[in-house]
N, CA, C and O of each residue as an XYZ file, in Angstrom:
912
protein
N      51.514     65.846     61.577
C      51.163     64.447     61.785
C      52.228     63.550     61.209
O      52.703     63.841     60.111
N      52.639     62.485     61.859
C      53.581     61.300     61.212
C      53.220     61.160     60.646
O      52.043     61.521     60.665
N      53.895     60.251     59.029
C      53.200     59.816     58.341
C      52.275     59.957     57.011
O      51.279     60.502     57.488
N      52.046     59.807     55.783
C      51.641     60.693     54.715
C      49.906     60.548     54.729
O      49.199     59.857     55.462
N      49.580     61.367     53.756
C      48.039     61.249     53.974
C      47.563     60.120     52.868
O      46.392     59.741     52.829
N      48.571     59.617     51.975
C      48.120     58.502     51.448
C      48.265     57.224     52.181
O      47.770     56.144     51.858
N      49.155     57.533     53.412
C      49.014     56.045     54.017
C      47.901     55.984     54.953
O      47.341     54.957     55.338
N      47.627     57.227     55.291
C      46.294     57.459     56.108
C      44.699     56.984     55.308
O      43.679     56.415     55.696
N      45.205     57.617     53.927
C      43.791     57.318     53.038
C      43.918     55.808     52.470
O      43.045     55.406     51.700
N      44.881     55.055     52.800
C      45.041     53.321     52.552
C      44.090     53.126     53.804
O      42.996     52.586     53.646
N      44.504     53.560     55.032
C      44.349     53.054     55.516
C      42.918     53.021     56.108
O      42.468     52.103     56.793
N      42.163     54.331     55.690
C      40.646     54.439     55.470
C      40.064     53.352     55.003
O      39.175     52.713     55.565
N      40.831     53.009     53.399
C      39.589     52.309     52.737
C      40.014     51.016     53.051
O      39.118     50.231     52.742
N      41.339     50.234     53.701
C      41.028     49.433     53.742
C      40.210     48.520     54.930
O      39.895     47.332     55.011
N      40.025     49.771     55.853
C      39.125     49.535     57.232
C      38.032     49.030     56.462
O      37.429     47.966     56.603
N      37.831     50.105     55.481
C      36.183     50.447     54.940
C      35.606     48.627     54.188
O      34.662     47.892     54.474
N      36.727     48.518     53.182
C      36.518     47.253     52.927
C      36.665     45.979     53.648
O      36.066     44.963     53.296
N      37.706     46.047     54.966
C      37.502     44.597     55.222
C      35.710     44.830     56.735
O      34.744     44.117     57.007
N      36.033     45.702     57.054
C      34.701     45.882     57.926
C      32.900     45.393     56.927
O      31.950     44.712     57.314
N      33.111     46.045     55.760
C      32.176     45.491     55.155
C      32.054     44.005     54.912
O      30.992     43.427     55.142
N      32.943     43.481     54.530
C      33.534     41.897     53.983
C      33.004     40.860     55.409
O      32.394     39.792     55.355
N      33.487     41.617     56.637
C      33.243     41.104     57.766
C      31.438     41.160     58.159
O      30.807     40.338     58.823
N      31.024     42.186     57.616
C      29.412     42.510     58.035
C      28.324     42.238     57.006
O      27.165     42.652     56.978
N      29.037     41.372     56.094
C      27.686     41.156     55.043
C      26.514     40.477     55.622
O      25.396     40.986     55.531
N      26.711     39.388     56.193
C      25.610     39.264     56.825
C      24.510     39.678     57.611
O      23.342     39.291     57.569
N      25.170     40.706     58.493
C      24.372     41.828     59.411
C      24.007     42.530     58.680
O      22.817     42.747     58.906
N      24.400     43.126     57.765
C      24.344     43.973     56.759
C      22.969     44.035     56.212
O      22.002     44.784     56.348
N      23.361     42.538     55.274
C      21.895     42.083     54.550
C      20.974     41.703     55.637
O      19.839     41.463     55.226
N      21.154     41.571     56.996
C      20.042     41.391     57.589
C      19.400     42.862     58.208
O      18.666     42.683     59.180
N      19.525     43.883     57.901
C      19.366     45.098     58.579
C      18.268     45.406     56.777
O      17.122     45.855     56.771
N      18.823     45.129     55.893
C      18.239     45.404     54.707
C      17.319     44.333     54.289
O      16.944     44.281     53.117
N      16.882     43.372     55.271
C      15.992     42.129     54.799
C      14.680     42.614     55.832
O      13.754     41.824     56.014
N      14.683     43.648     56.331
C      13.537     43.835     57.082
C      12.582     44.724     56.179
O      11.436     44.274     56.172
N      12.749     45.833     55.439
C      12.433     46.417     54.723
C      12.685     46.324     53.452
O      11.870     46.947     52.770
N      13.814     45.579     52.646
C      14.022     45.794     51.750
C      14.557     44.905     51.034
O      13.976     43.957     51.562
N      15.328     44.332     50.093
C      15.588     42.913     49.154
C      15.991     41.932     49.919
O      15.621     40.763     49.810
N      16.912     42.446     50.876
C      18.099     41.792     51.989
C      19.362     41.351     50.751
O      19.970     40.281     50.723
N      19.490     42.263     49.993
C      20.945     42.158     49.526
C      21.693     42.697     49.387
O      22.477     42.300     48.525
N      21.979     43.838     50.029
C      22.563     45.666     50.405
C      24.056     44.580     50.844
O      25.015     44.612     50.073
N      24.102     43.847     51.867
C      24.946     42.718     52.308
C      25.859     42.756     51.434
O      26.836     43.500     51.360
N      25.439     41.746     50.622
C      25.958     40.913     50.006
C      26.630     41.647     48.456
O      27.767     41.438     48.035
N      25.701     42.429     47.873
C      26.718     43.360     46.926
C      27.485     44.825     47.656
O      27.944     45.648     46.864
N      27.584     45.064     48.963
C      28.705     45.739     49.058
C      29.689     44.959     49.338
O      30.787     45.452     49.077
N      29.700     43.867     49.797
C      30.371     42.550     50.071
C      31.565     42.167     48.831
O      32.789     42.229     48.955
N      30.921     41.835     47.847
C      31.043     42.034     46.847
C      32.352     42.569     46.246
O      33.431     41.987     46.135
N      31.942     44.039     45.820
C      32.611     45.135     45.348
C      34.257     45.267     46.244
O      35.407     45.305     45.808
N      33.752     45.306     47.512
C      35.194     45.495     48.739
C      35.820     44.155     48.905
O      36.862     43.921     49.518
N      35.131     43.386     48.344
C      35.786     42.299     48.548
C      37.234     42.033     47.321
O      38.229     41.397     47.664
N      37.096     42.595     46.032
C      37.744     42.653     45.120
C      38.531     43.425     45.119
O      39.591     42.998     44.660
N      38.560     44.995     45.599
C      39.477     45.697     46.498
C      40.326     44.980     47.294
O      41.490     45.034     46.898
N      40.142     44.309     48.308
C      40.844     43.756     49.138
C      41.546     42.530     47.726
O      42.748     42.793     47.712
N      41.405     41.938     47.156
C      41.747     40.635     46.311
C      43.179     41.704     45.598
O      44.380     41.547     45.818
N      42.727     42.427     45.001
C      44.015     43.128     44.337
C      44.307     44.387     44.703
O      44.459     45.255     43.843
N      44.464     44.747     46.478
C      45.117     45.068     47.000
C      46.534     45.533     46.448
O      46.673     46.545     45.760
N      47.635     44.635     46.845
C      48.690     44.756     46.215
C      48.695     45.285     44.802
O      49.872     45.480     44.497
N      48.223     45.471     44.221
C      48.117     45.632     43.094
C      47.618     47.294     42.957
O      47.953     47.691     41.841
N      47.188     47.965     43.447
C      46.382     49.110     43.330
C      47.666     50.664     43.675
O      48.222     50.682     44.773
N      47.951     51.715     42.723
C      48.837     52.382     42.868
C      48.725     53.744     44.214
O      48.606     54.954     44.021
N      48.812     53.022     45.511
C      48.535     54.274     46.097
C      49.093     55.282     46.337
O      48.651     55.692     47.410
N      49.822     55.931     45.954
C      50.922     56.966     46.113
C      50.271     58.375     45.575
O      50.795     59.409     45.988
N      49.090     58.477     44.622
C      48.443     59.441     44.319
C      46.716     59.272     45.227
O      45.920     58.669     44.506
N      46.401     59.496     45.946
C      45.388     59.561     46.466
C      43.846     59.584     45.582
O      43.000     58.704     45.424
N      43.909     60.709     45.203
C      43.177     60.857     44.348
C      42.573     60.027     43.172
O      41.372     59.819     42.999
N      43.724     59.533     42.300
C      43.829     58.603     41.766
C      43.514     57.302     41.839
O      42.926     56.558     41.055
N      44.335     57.020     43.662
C      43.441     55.661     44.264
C      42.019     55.839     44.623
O      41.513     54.825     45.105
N      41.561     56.448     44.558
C      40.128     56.673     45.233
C      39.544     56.510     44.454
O      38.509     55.976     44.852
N      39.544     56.720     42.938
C      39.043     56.629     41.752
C      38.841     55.028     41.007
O      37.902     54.424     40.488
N      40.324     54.740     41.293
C      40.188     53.572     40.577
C      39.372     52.160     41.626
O      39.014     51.043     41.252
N      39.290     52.900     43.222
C      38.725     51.973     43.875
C      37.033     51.967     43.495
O      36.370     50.947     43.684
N      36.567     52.926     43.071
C      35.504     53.515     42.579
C      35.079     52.971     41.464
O      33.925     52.548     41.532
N      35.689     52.818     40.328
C      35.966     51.934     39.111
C      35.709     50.474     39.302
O      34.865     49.807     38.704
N      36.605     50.039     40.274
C      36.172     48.669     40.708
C      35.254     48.103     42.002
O      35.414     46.906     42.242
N      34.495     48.692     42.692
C      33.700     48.209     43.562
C      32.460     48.445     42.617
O      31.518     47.651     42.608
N      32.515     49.982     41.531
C      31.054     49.359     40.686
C      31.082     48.305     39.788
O      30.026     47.994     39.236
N      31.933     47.801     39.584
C      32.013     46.622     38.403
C      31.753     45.586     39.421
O      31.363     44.590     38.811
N      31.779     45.413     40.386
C      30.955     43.906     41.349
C      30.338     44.390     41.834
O      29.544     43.502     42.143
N      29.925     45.388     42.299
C      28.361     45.200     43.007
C      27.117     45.552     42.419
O      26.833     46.493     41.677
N      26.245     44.390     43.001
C      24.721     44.823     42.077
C      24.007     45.745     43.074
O      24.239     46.250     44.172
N      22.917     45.716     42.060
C      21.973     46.700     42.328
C      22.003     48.129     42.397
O      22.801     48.592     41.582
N      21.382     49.034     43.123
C      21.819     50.455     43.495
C      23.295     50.426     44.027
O      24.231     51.123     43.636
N      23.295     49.756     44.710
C      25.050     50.053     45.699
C      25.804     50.239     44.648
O      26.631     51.145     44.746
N      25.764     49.643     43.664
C      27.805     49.708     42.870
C      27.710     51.669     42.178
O      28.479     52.630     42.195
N      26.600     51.455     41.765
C      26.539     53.220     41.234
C      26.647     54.055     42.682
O      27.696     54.678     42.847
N      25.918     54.098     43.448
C      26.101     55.166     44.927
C      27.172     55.451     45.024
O      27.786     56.459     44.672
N      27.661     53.950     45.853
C      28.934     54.159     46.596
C      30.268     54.340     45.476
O      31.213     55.100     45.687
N      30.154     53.676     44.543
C      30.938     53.807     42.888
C      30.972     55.499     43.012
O      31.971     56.039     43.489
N      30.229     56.011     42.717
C      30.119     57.895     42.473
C      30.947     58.079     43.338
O      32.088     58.421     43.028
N      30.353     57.789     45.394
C      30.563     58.499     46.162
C      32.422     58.345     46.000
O      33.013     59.379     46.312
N      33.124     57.420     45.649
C      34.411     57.565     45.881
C      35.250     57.943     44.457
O      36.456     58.080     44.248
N      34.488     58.011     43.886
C      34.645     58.461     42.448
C      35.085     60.218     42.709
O      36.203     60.711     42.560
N      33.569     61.051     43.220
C      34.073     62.142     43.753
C      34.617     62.486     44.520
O      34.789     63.701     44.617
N      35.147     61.636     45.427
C      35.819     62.112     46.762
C      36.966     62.223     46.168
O      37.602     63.261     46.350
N      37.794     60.618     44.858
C      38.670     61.019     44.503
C      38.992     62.553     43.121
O      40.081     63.102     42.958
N      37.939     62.822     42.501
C      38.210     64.044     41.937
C      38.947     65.290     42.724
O      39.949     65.960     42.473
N      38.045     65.285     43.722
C      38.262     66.355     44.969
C      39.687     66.318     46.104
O      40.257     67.180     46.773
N      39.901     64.666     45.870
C      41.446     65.032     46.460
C      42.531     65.752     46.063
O      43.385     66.358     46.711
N      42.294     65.523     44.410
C      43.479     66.098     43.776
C      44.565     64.979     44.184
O      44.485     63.895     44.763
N      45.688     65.782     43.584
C      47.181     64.829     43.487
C      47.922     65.409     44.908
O      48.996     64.821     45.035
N      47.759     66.084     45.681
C      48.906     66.418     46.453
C      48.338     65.699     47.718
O      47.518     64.793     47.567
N      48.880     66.196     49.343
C      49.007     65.929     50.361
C      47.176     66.450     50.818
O      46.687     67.409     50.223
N      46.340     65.675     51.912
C      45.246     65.834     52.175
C      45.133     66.407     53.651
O      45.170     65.718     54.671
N      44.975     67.905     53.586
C      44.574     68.336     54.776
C      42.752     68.165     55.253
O      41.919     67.840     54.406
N      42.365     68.453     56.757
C      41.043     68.736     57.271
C      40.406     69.046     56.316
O      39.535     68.266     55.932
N      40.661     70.467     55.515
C      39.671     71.054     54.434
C      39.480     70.031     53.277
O      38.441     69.726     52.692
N      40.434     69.693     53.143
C      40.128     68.772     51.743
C      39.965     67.736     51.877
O      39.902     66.946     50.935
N      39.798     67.289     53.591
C      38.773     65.815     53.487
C      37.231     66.164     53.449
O      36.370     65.581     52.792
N      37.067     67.278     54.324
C      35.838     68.233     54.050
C      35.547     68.547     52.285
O      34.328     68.716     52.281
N      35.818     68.639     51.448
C      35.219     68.744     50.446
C      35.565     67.335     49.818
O      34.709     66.955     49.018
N      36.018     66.970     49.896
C      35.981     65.258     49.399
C      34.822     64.781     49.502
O      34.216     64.511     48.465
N      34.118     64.518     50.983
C      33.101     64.244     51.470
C      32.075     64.911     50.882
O      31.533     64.262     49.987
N      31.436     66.448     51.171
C      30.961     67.169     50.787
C      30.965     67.168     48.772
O      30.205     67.860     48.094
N      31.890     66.326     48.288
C      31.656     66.252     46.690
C      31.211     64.881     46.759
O      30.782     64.668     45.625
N      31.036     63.599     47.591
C      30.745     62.350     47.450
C      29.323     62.511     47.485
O      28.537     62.099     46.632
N      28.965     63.329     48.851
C      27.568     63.658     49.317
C      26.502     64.323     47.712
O      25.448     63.837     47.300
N      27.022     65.141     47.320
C      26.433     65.598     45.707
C      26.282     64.747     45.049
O      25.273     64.666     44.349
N      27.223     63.834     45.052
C      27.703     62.759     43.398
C      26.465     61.992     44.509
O      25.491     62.665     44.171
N      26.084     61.299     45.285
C      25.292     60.546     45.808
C      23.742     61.386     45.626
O      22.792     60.768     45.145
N      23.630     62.493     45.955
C      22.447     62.747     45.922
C      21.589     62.926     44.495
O      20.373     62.977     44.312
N      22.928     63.016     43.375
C      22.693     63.568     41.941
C      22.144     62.181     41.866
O      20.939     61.930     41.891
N      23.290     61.116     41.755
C      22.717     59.457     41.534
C      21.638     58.980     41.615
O      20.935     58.512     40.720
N      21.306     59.146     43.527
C      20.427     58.508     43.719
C      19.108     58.984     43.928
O      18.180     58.297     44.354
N      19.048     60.319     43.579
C      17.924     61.707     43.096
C      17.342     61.397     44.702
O      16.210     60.930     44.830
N      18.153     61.676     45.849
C      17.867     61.450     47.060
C      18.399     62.443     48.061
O      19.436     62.974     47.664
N      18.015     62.819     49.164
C      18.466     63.927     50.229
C      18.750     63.399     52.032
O      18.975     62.366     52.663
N      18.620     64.412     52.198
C      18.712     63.997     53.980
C      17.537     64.340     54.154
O      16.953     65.382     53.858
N      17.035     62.956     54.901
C      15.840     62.884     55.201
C      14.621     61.688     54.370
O      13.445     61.444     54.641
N      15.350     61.258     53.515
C      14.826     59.893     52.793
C      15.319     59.049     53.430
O      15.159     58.015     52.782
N      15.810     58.849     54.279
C      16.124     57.370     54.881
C      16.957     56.621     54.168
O      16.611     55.559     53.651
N      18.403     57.236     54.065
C      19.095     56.434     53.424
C      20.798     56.674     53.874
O      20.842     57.777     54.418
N      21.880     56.190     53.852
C      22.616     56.907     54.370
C      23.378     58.199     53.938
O      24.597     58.048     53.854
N      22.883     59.466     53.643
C      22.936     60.658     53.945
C      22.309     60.976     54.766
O      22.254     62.200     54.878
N      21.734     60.405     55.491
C      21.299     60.493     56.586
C      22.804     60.375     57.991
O      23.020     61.004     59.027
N      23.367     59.493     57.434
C      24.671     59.629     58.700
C      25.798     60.310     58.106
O      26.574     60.962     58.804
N      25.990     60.145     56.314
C      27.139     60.852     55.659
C      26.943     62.080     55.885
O      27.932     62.579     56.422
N      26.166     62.749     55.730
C      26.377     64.374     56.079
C      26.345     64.655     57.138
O      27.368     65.337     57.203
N      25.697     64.663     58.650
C      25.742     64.799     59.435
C      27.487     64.455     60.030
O      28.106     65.253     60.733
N      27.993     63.234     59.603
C      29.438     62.806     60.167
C      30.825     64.083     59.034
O      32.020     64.344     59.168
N      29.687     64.531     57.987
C      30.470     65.611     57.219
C      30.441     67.050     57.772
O      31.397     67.825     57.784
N      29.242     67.278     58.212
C      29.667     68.284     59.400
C      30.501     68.401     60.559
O      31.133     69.337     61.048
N      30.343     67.264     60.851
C      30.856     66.999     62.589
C      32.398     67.249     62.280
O      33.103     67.849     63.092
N      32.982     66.676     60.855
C      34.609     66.966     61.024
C      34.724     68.367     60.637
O      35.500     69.071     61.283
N      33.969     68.938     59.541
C      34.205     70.483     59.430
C      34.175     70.893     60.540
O      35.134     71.579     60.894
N      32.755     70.558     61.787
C      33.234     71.584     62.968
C      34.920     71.573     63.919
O      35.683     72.394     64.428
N      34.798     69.773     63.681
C      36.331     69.817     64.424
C      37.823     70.157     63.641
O      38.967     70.369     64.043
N      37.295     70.103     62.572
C      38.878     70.653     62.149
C      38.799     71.584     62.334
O      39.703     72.078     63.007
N      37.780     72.384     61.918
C      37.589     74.215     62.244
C      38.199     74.455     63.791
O      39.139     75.166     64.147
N      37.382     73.664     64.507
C      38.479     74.285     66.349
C      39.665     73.503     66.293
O      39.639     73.122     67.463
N      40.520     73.061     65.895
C      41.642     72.735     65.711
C      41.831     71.177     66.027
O      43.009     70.873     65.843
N      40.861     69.828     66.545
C      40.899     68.710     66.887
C      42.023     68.079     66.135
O      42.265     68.099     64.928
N      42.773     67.408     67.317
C      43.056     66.593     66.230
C      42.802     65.037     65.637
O      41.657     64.601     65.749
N      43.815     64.190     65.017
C      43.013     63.268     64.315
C      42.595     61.925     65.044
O      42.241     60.863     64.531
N      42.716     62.222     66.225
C      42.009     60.867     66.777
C      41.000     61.399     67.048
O      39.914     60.951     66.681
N      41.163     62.685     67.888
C      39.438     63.339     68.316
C      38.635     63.251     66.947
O      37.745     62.411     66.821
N      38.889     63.936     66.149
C      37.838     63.840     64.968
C      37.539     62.515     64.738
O      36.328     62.297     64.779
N      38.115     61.715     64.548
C      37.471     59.693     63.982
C      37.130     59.689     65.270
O      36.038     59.142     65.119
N      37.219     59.903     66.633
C      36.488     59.727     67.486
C      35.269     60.180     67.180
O      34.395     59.409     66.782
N      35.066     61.501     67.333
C      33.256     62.000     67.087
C      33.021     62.066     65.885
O      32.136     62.877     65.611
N      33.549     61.425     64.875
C      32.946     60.675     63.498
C      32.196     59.682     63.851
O      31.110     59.554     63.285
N      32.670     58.594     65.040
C      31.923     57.343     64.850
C      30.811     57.614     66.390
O      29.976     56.760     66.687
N      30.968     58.743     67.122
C      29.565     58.659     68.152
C      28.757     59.589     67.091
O      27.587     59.303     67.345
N      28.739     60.608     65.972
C      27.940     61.096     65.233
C      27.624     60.210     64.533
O      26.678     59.573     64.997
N      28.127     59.728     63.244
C      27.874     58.355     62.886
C      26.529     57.242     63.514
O      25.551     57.143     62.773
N      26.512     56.407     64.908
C      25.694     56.018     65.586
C      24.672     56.727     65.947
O      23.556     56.206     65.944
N      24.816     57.795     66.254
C      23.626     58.504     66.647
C      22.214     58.668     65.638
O      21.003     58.455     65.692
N      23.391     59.269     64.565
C      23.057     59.609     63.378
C      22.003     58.294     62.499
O      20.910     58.529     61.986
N      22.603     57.128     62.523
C      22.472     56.331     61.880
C      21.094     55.942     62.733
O      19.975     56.055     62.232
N      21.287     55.553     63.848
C      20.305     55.111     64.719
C      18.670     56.260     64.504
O      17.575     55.716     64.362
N      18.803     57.745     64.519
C      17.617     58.122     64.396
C      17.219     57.970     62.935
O      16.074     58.352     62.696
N      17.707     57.636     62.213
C      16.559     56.818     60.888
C      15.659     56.315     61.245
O      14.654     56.602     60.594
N      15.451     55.295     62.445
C      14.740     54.300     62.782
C      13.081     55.442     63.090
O      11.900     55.095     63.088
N      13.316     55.959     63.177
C      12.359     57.387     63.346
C      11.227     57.725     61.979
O      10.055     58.088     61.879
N      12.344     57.371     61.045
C      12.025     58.389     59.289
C      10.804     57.150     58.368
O      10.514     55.978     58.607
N      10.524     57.756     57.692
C       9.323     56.666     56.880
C      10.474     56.928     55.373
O      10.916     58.063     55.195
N      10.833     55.870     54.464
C      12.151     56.062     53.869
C      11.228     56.405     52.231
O      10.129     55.916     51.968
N      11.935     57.246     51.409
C      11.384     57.515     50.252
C      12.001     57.057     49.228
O      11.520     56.949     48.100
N      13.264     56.719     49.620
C      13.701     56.491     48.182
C      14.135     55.091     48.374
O      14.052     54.715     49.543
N      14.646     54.085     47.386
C      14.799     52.991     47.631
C      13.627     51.566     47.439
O      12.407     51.589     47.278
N      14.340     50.697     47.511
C      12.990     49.478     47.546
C      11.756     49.753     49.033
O      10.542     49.574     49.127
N      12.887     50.293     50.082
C      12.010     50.464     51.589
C      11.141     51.188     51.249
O      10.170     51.045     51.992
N      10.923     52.196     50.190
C       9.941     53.207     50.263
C       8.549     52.701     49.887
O       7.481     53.271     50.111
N       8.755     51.492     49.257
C       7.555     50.337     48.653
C       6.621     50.179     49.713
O       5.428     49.966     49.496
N       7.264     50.302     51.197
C       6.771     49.626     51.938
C       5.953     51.155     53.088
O       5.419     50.779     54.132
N       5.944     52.275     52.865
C       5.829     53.351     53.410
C       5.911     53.545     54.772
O       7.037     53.640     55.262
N       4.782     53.636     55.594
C       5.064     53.357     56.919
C       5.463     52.204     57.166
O       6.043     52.299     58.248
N       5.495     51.439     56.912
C       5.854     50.203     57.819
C       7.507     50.291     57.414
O       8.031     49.285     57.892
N       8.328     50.964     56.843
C       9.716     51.435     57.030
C      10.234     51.911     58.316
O      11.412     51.871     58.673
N       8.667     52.622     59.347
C       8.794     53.336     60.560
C       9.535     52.386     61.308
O       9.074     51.244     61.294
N      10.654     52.596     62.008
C      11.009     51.848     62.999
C      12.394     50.833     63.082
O      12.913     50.248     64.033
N      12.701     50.901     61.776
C      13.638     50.252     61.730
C      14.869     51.161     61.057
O      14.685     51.876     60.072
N      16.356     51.002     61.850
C      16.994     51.953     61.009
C      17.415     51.266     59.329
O      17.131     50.149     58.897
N      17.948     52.054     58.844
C      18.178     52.426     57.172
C      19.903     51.526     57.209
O      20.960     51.963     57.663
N      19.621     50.170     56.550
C      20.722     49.377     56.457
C      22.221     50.562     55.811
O      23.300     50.312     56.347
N      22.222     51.029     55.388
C      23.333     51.839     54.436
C      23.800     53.072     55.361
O      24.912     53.599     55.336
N      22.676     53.430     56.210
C      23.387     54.515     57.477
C      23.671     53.576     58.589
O      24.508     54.049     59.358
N      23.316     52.596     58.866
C      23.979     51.731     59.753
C      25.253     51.452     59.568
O      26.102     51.586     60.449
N      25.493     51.020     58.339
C      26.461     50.215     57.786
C      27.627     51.324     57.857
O      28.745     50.940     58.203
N      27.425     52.649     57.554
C      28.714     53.573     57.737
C      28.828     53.868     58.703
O      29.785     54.641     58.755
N      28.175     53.644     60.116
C      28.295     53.858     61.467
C      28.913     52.558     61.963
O      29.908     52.770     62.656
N      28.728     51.784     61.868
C      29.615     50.304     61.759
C      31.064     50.197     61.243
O      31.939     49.437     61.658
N      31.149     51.175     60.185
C      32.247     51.228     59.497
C      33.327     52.338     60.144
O      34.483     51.978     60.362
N      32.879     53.738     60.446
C      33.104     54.423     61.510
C      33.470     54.195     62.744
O      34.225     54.993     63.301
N      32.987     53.027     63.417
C      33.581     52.408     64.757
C      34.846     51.790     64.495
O      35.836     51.853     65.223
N      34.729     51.113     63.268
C      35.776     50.263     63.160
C      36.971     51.027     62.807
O      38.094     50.903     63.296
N      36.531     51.943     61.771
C      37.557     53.004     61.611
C      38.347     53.666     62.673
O      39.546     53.936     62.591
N      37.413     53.949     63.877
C      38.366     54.704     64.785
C      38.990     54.018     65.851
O      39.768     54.544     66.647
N      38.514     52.431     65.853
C      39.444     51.382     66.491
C      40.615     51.211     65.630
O      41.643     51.039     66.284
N      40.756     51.208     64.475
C      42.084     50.958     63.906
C      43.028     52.382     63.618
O      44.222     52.271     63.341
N      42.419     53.593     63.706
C      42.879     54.656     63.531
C      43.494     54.214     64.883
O      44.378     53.399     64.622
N      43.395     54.413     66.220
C      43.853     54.410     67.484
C      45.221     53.738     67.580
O      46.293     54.195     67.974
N      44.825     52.263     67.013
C      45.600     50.898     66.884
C      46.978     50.986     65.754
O      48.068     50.416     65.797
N      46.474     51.826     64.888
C      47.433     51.917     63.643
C      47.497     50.122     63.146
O      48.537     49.477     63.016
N      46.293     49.679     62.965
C      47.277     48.325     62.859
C      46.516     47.913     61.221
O      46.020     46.813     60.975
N      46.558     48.682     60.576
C      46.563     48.400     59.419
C      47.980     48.170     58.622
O      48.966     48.456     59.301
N      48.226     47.729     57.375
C      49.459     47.678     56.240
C      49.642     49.267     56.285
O      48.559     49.849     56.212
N      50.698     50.060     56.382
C      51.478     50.750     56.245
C      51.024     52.114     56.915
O      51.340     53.220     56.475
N      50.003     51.822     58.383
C      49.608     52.326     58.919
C      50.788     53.337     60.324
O      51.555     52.825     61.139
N      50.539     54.546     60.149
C      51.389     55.245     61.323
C      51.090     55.666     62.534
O      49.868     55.619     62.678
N      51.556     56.002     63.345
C      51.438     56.794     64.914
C      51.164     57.934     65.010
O      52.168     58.640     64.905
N      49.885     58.698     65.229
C      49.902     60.007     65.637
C      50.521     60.495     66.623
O      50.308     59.753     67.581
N      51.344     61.564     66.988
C      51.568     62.080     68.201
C      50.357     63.144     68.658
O      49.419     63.583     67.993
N      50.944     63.517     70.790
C      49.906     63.620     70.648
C      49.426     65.409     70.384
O      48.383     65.980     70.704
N      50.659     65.938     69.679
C      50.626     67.974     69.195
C      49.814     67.745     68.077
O      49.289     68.702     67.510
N      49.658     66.681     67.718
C      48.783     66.820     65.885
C      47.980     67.559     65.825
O      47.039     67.436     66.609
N      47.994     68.712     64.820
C      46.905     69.777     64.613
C      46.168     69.492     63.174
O      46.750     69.297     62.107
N      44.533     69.518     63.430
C      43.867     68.963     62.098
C      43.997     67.860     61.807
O      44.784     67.129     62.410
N      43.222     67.434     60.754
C      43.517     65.733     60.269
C      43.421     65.686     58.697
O      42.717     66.231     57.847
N      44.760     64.514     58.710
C      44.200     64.175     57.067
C      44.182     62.942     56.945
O      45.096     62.590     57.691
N      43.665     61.867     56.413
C      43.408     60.863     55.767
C      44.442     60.143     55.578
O      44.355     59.092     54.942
């Protein structure tokens, strides 16, 4: 693949943060049906300060950046979100390590965020929350790196697993969380936080395509596997 996997993993999170920054409102309105309606507004928050000292953040070790983005999205966001999503990139960056990021080791990145989230938020697949779309979109790339996809196909069927994914929540009665206050009447509506990474996932694989992020590169089209 052109290109290093730290400019690839810039260029992850900074999809991740300005897509959120852009969706607080939808956001908190997906979480105002069931639940405080401020899921919005403190992931909003957190990515928003990411993006502020941008320039400032050392990305050349991956790992490292993933950590310290982790460090600072929990220091602004309230509520549950700043610890979740705080962990989830907390472990992803343990699990990168310092070197170059192949398929497998975005696969356990993920697969260590998914733990650090479930330890946190003493929650599974199947509470209505988003591990409900994170693991499912954590399989979907193990299967495609495993047959050899490469990295547009995979952020491609990241973000139709993702939607799918996210969308049958609307199905689940949610247990953990403020929604769970509300028991059945959770039925029916999807789970603001698996939305929100299926949202984030689209956007991701429009700018993966586009390359049009800061220090974003060109896949060709022999690329075997994907990294970040």
């Amino acid at each position: 693949m052109t290109g290093t996997s730290q400019d690839q993993v810039a260029l992850v999170v900074r999809s991740i943060a300005r897509t959120v920054v852009e969706n607080e409102k939808y956001f908190g309105d997906l979480d105002a049906v069931v639940g405080d309606g401020d899921f919005g507004y403190s992931l909003a928050r957190g990515f928003e300060k990411v993006l502020e000292g941008w320039d400032d953040f050392d990305r050349s070790d991956s790992g490292a950046f993933l950590k310290k983005v982790g460090v600072t999205i929990t220091s602004r966001m309230g509520g549950t979100s700043g610890p979740i999503w705080g962990t989830a990139f907390l472990r992803a960056g343990a699990a990168a390590g310092d070197g170059e990021i192949d398929g497998a080791t975005v696969v356990a990145m993920l697969r260590a965020a998914v733990e650090g989230i479930k330890a946190r938020g003493r929650s599974d697949v199947g509470d209505k929350t988003l591990l409900d779309t994170l693991v499912p979109v954590t399989d979907r790339i193990e299967q495609e790196v495993g047959s050899g996809a490469d990295s547009a196909a995979v952020v491609a069927a990241v973000a139709q697993t993702a939607k799918s994914s996210a969308e049958a929540t609307s199905d689940m009665v949610a247990r953990r969380g403020r929604a769970s206050y509300t028991g059945e009447r959770s039925r029916g509506s999807v789970d603001a936080g698996a939305m929100a990474l299926a949202v984030i996932a689209e956007q991701l694989s429009r700018a993966w395509v586009g390359r049009d992020e800061p220090g974003a590169t060109t896949t060709n089209e022999n690329d075997q596997g994907v990294t970040l």
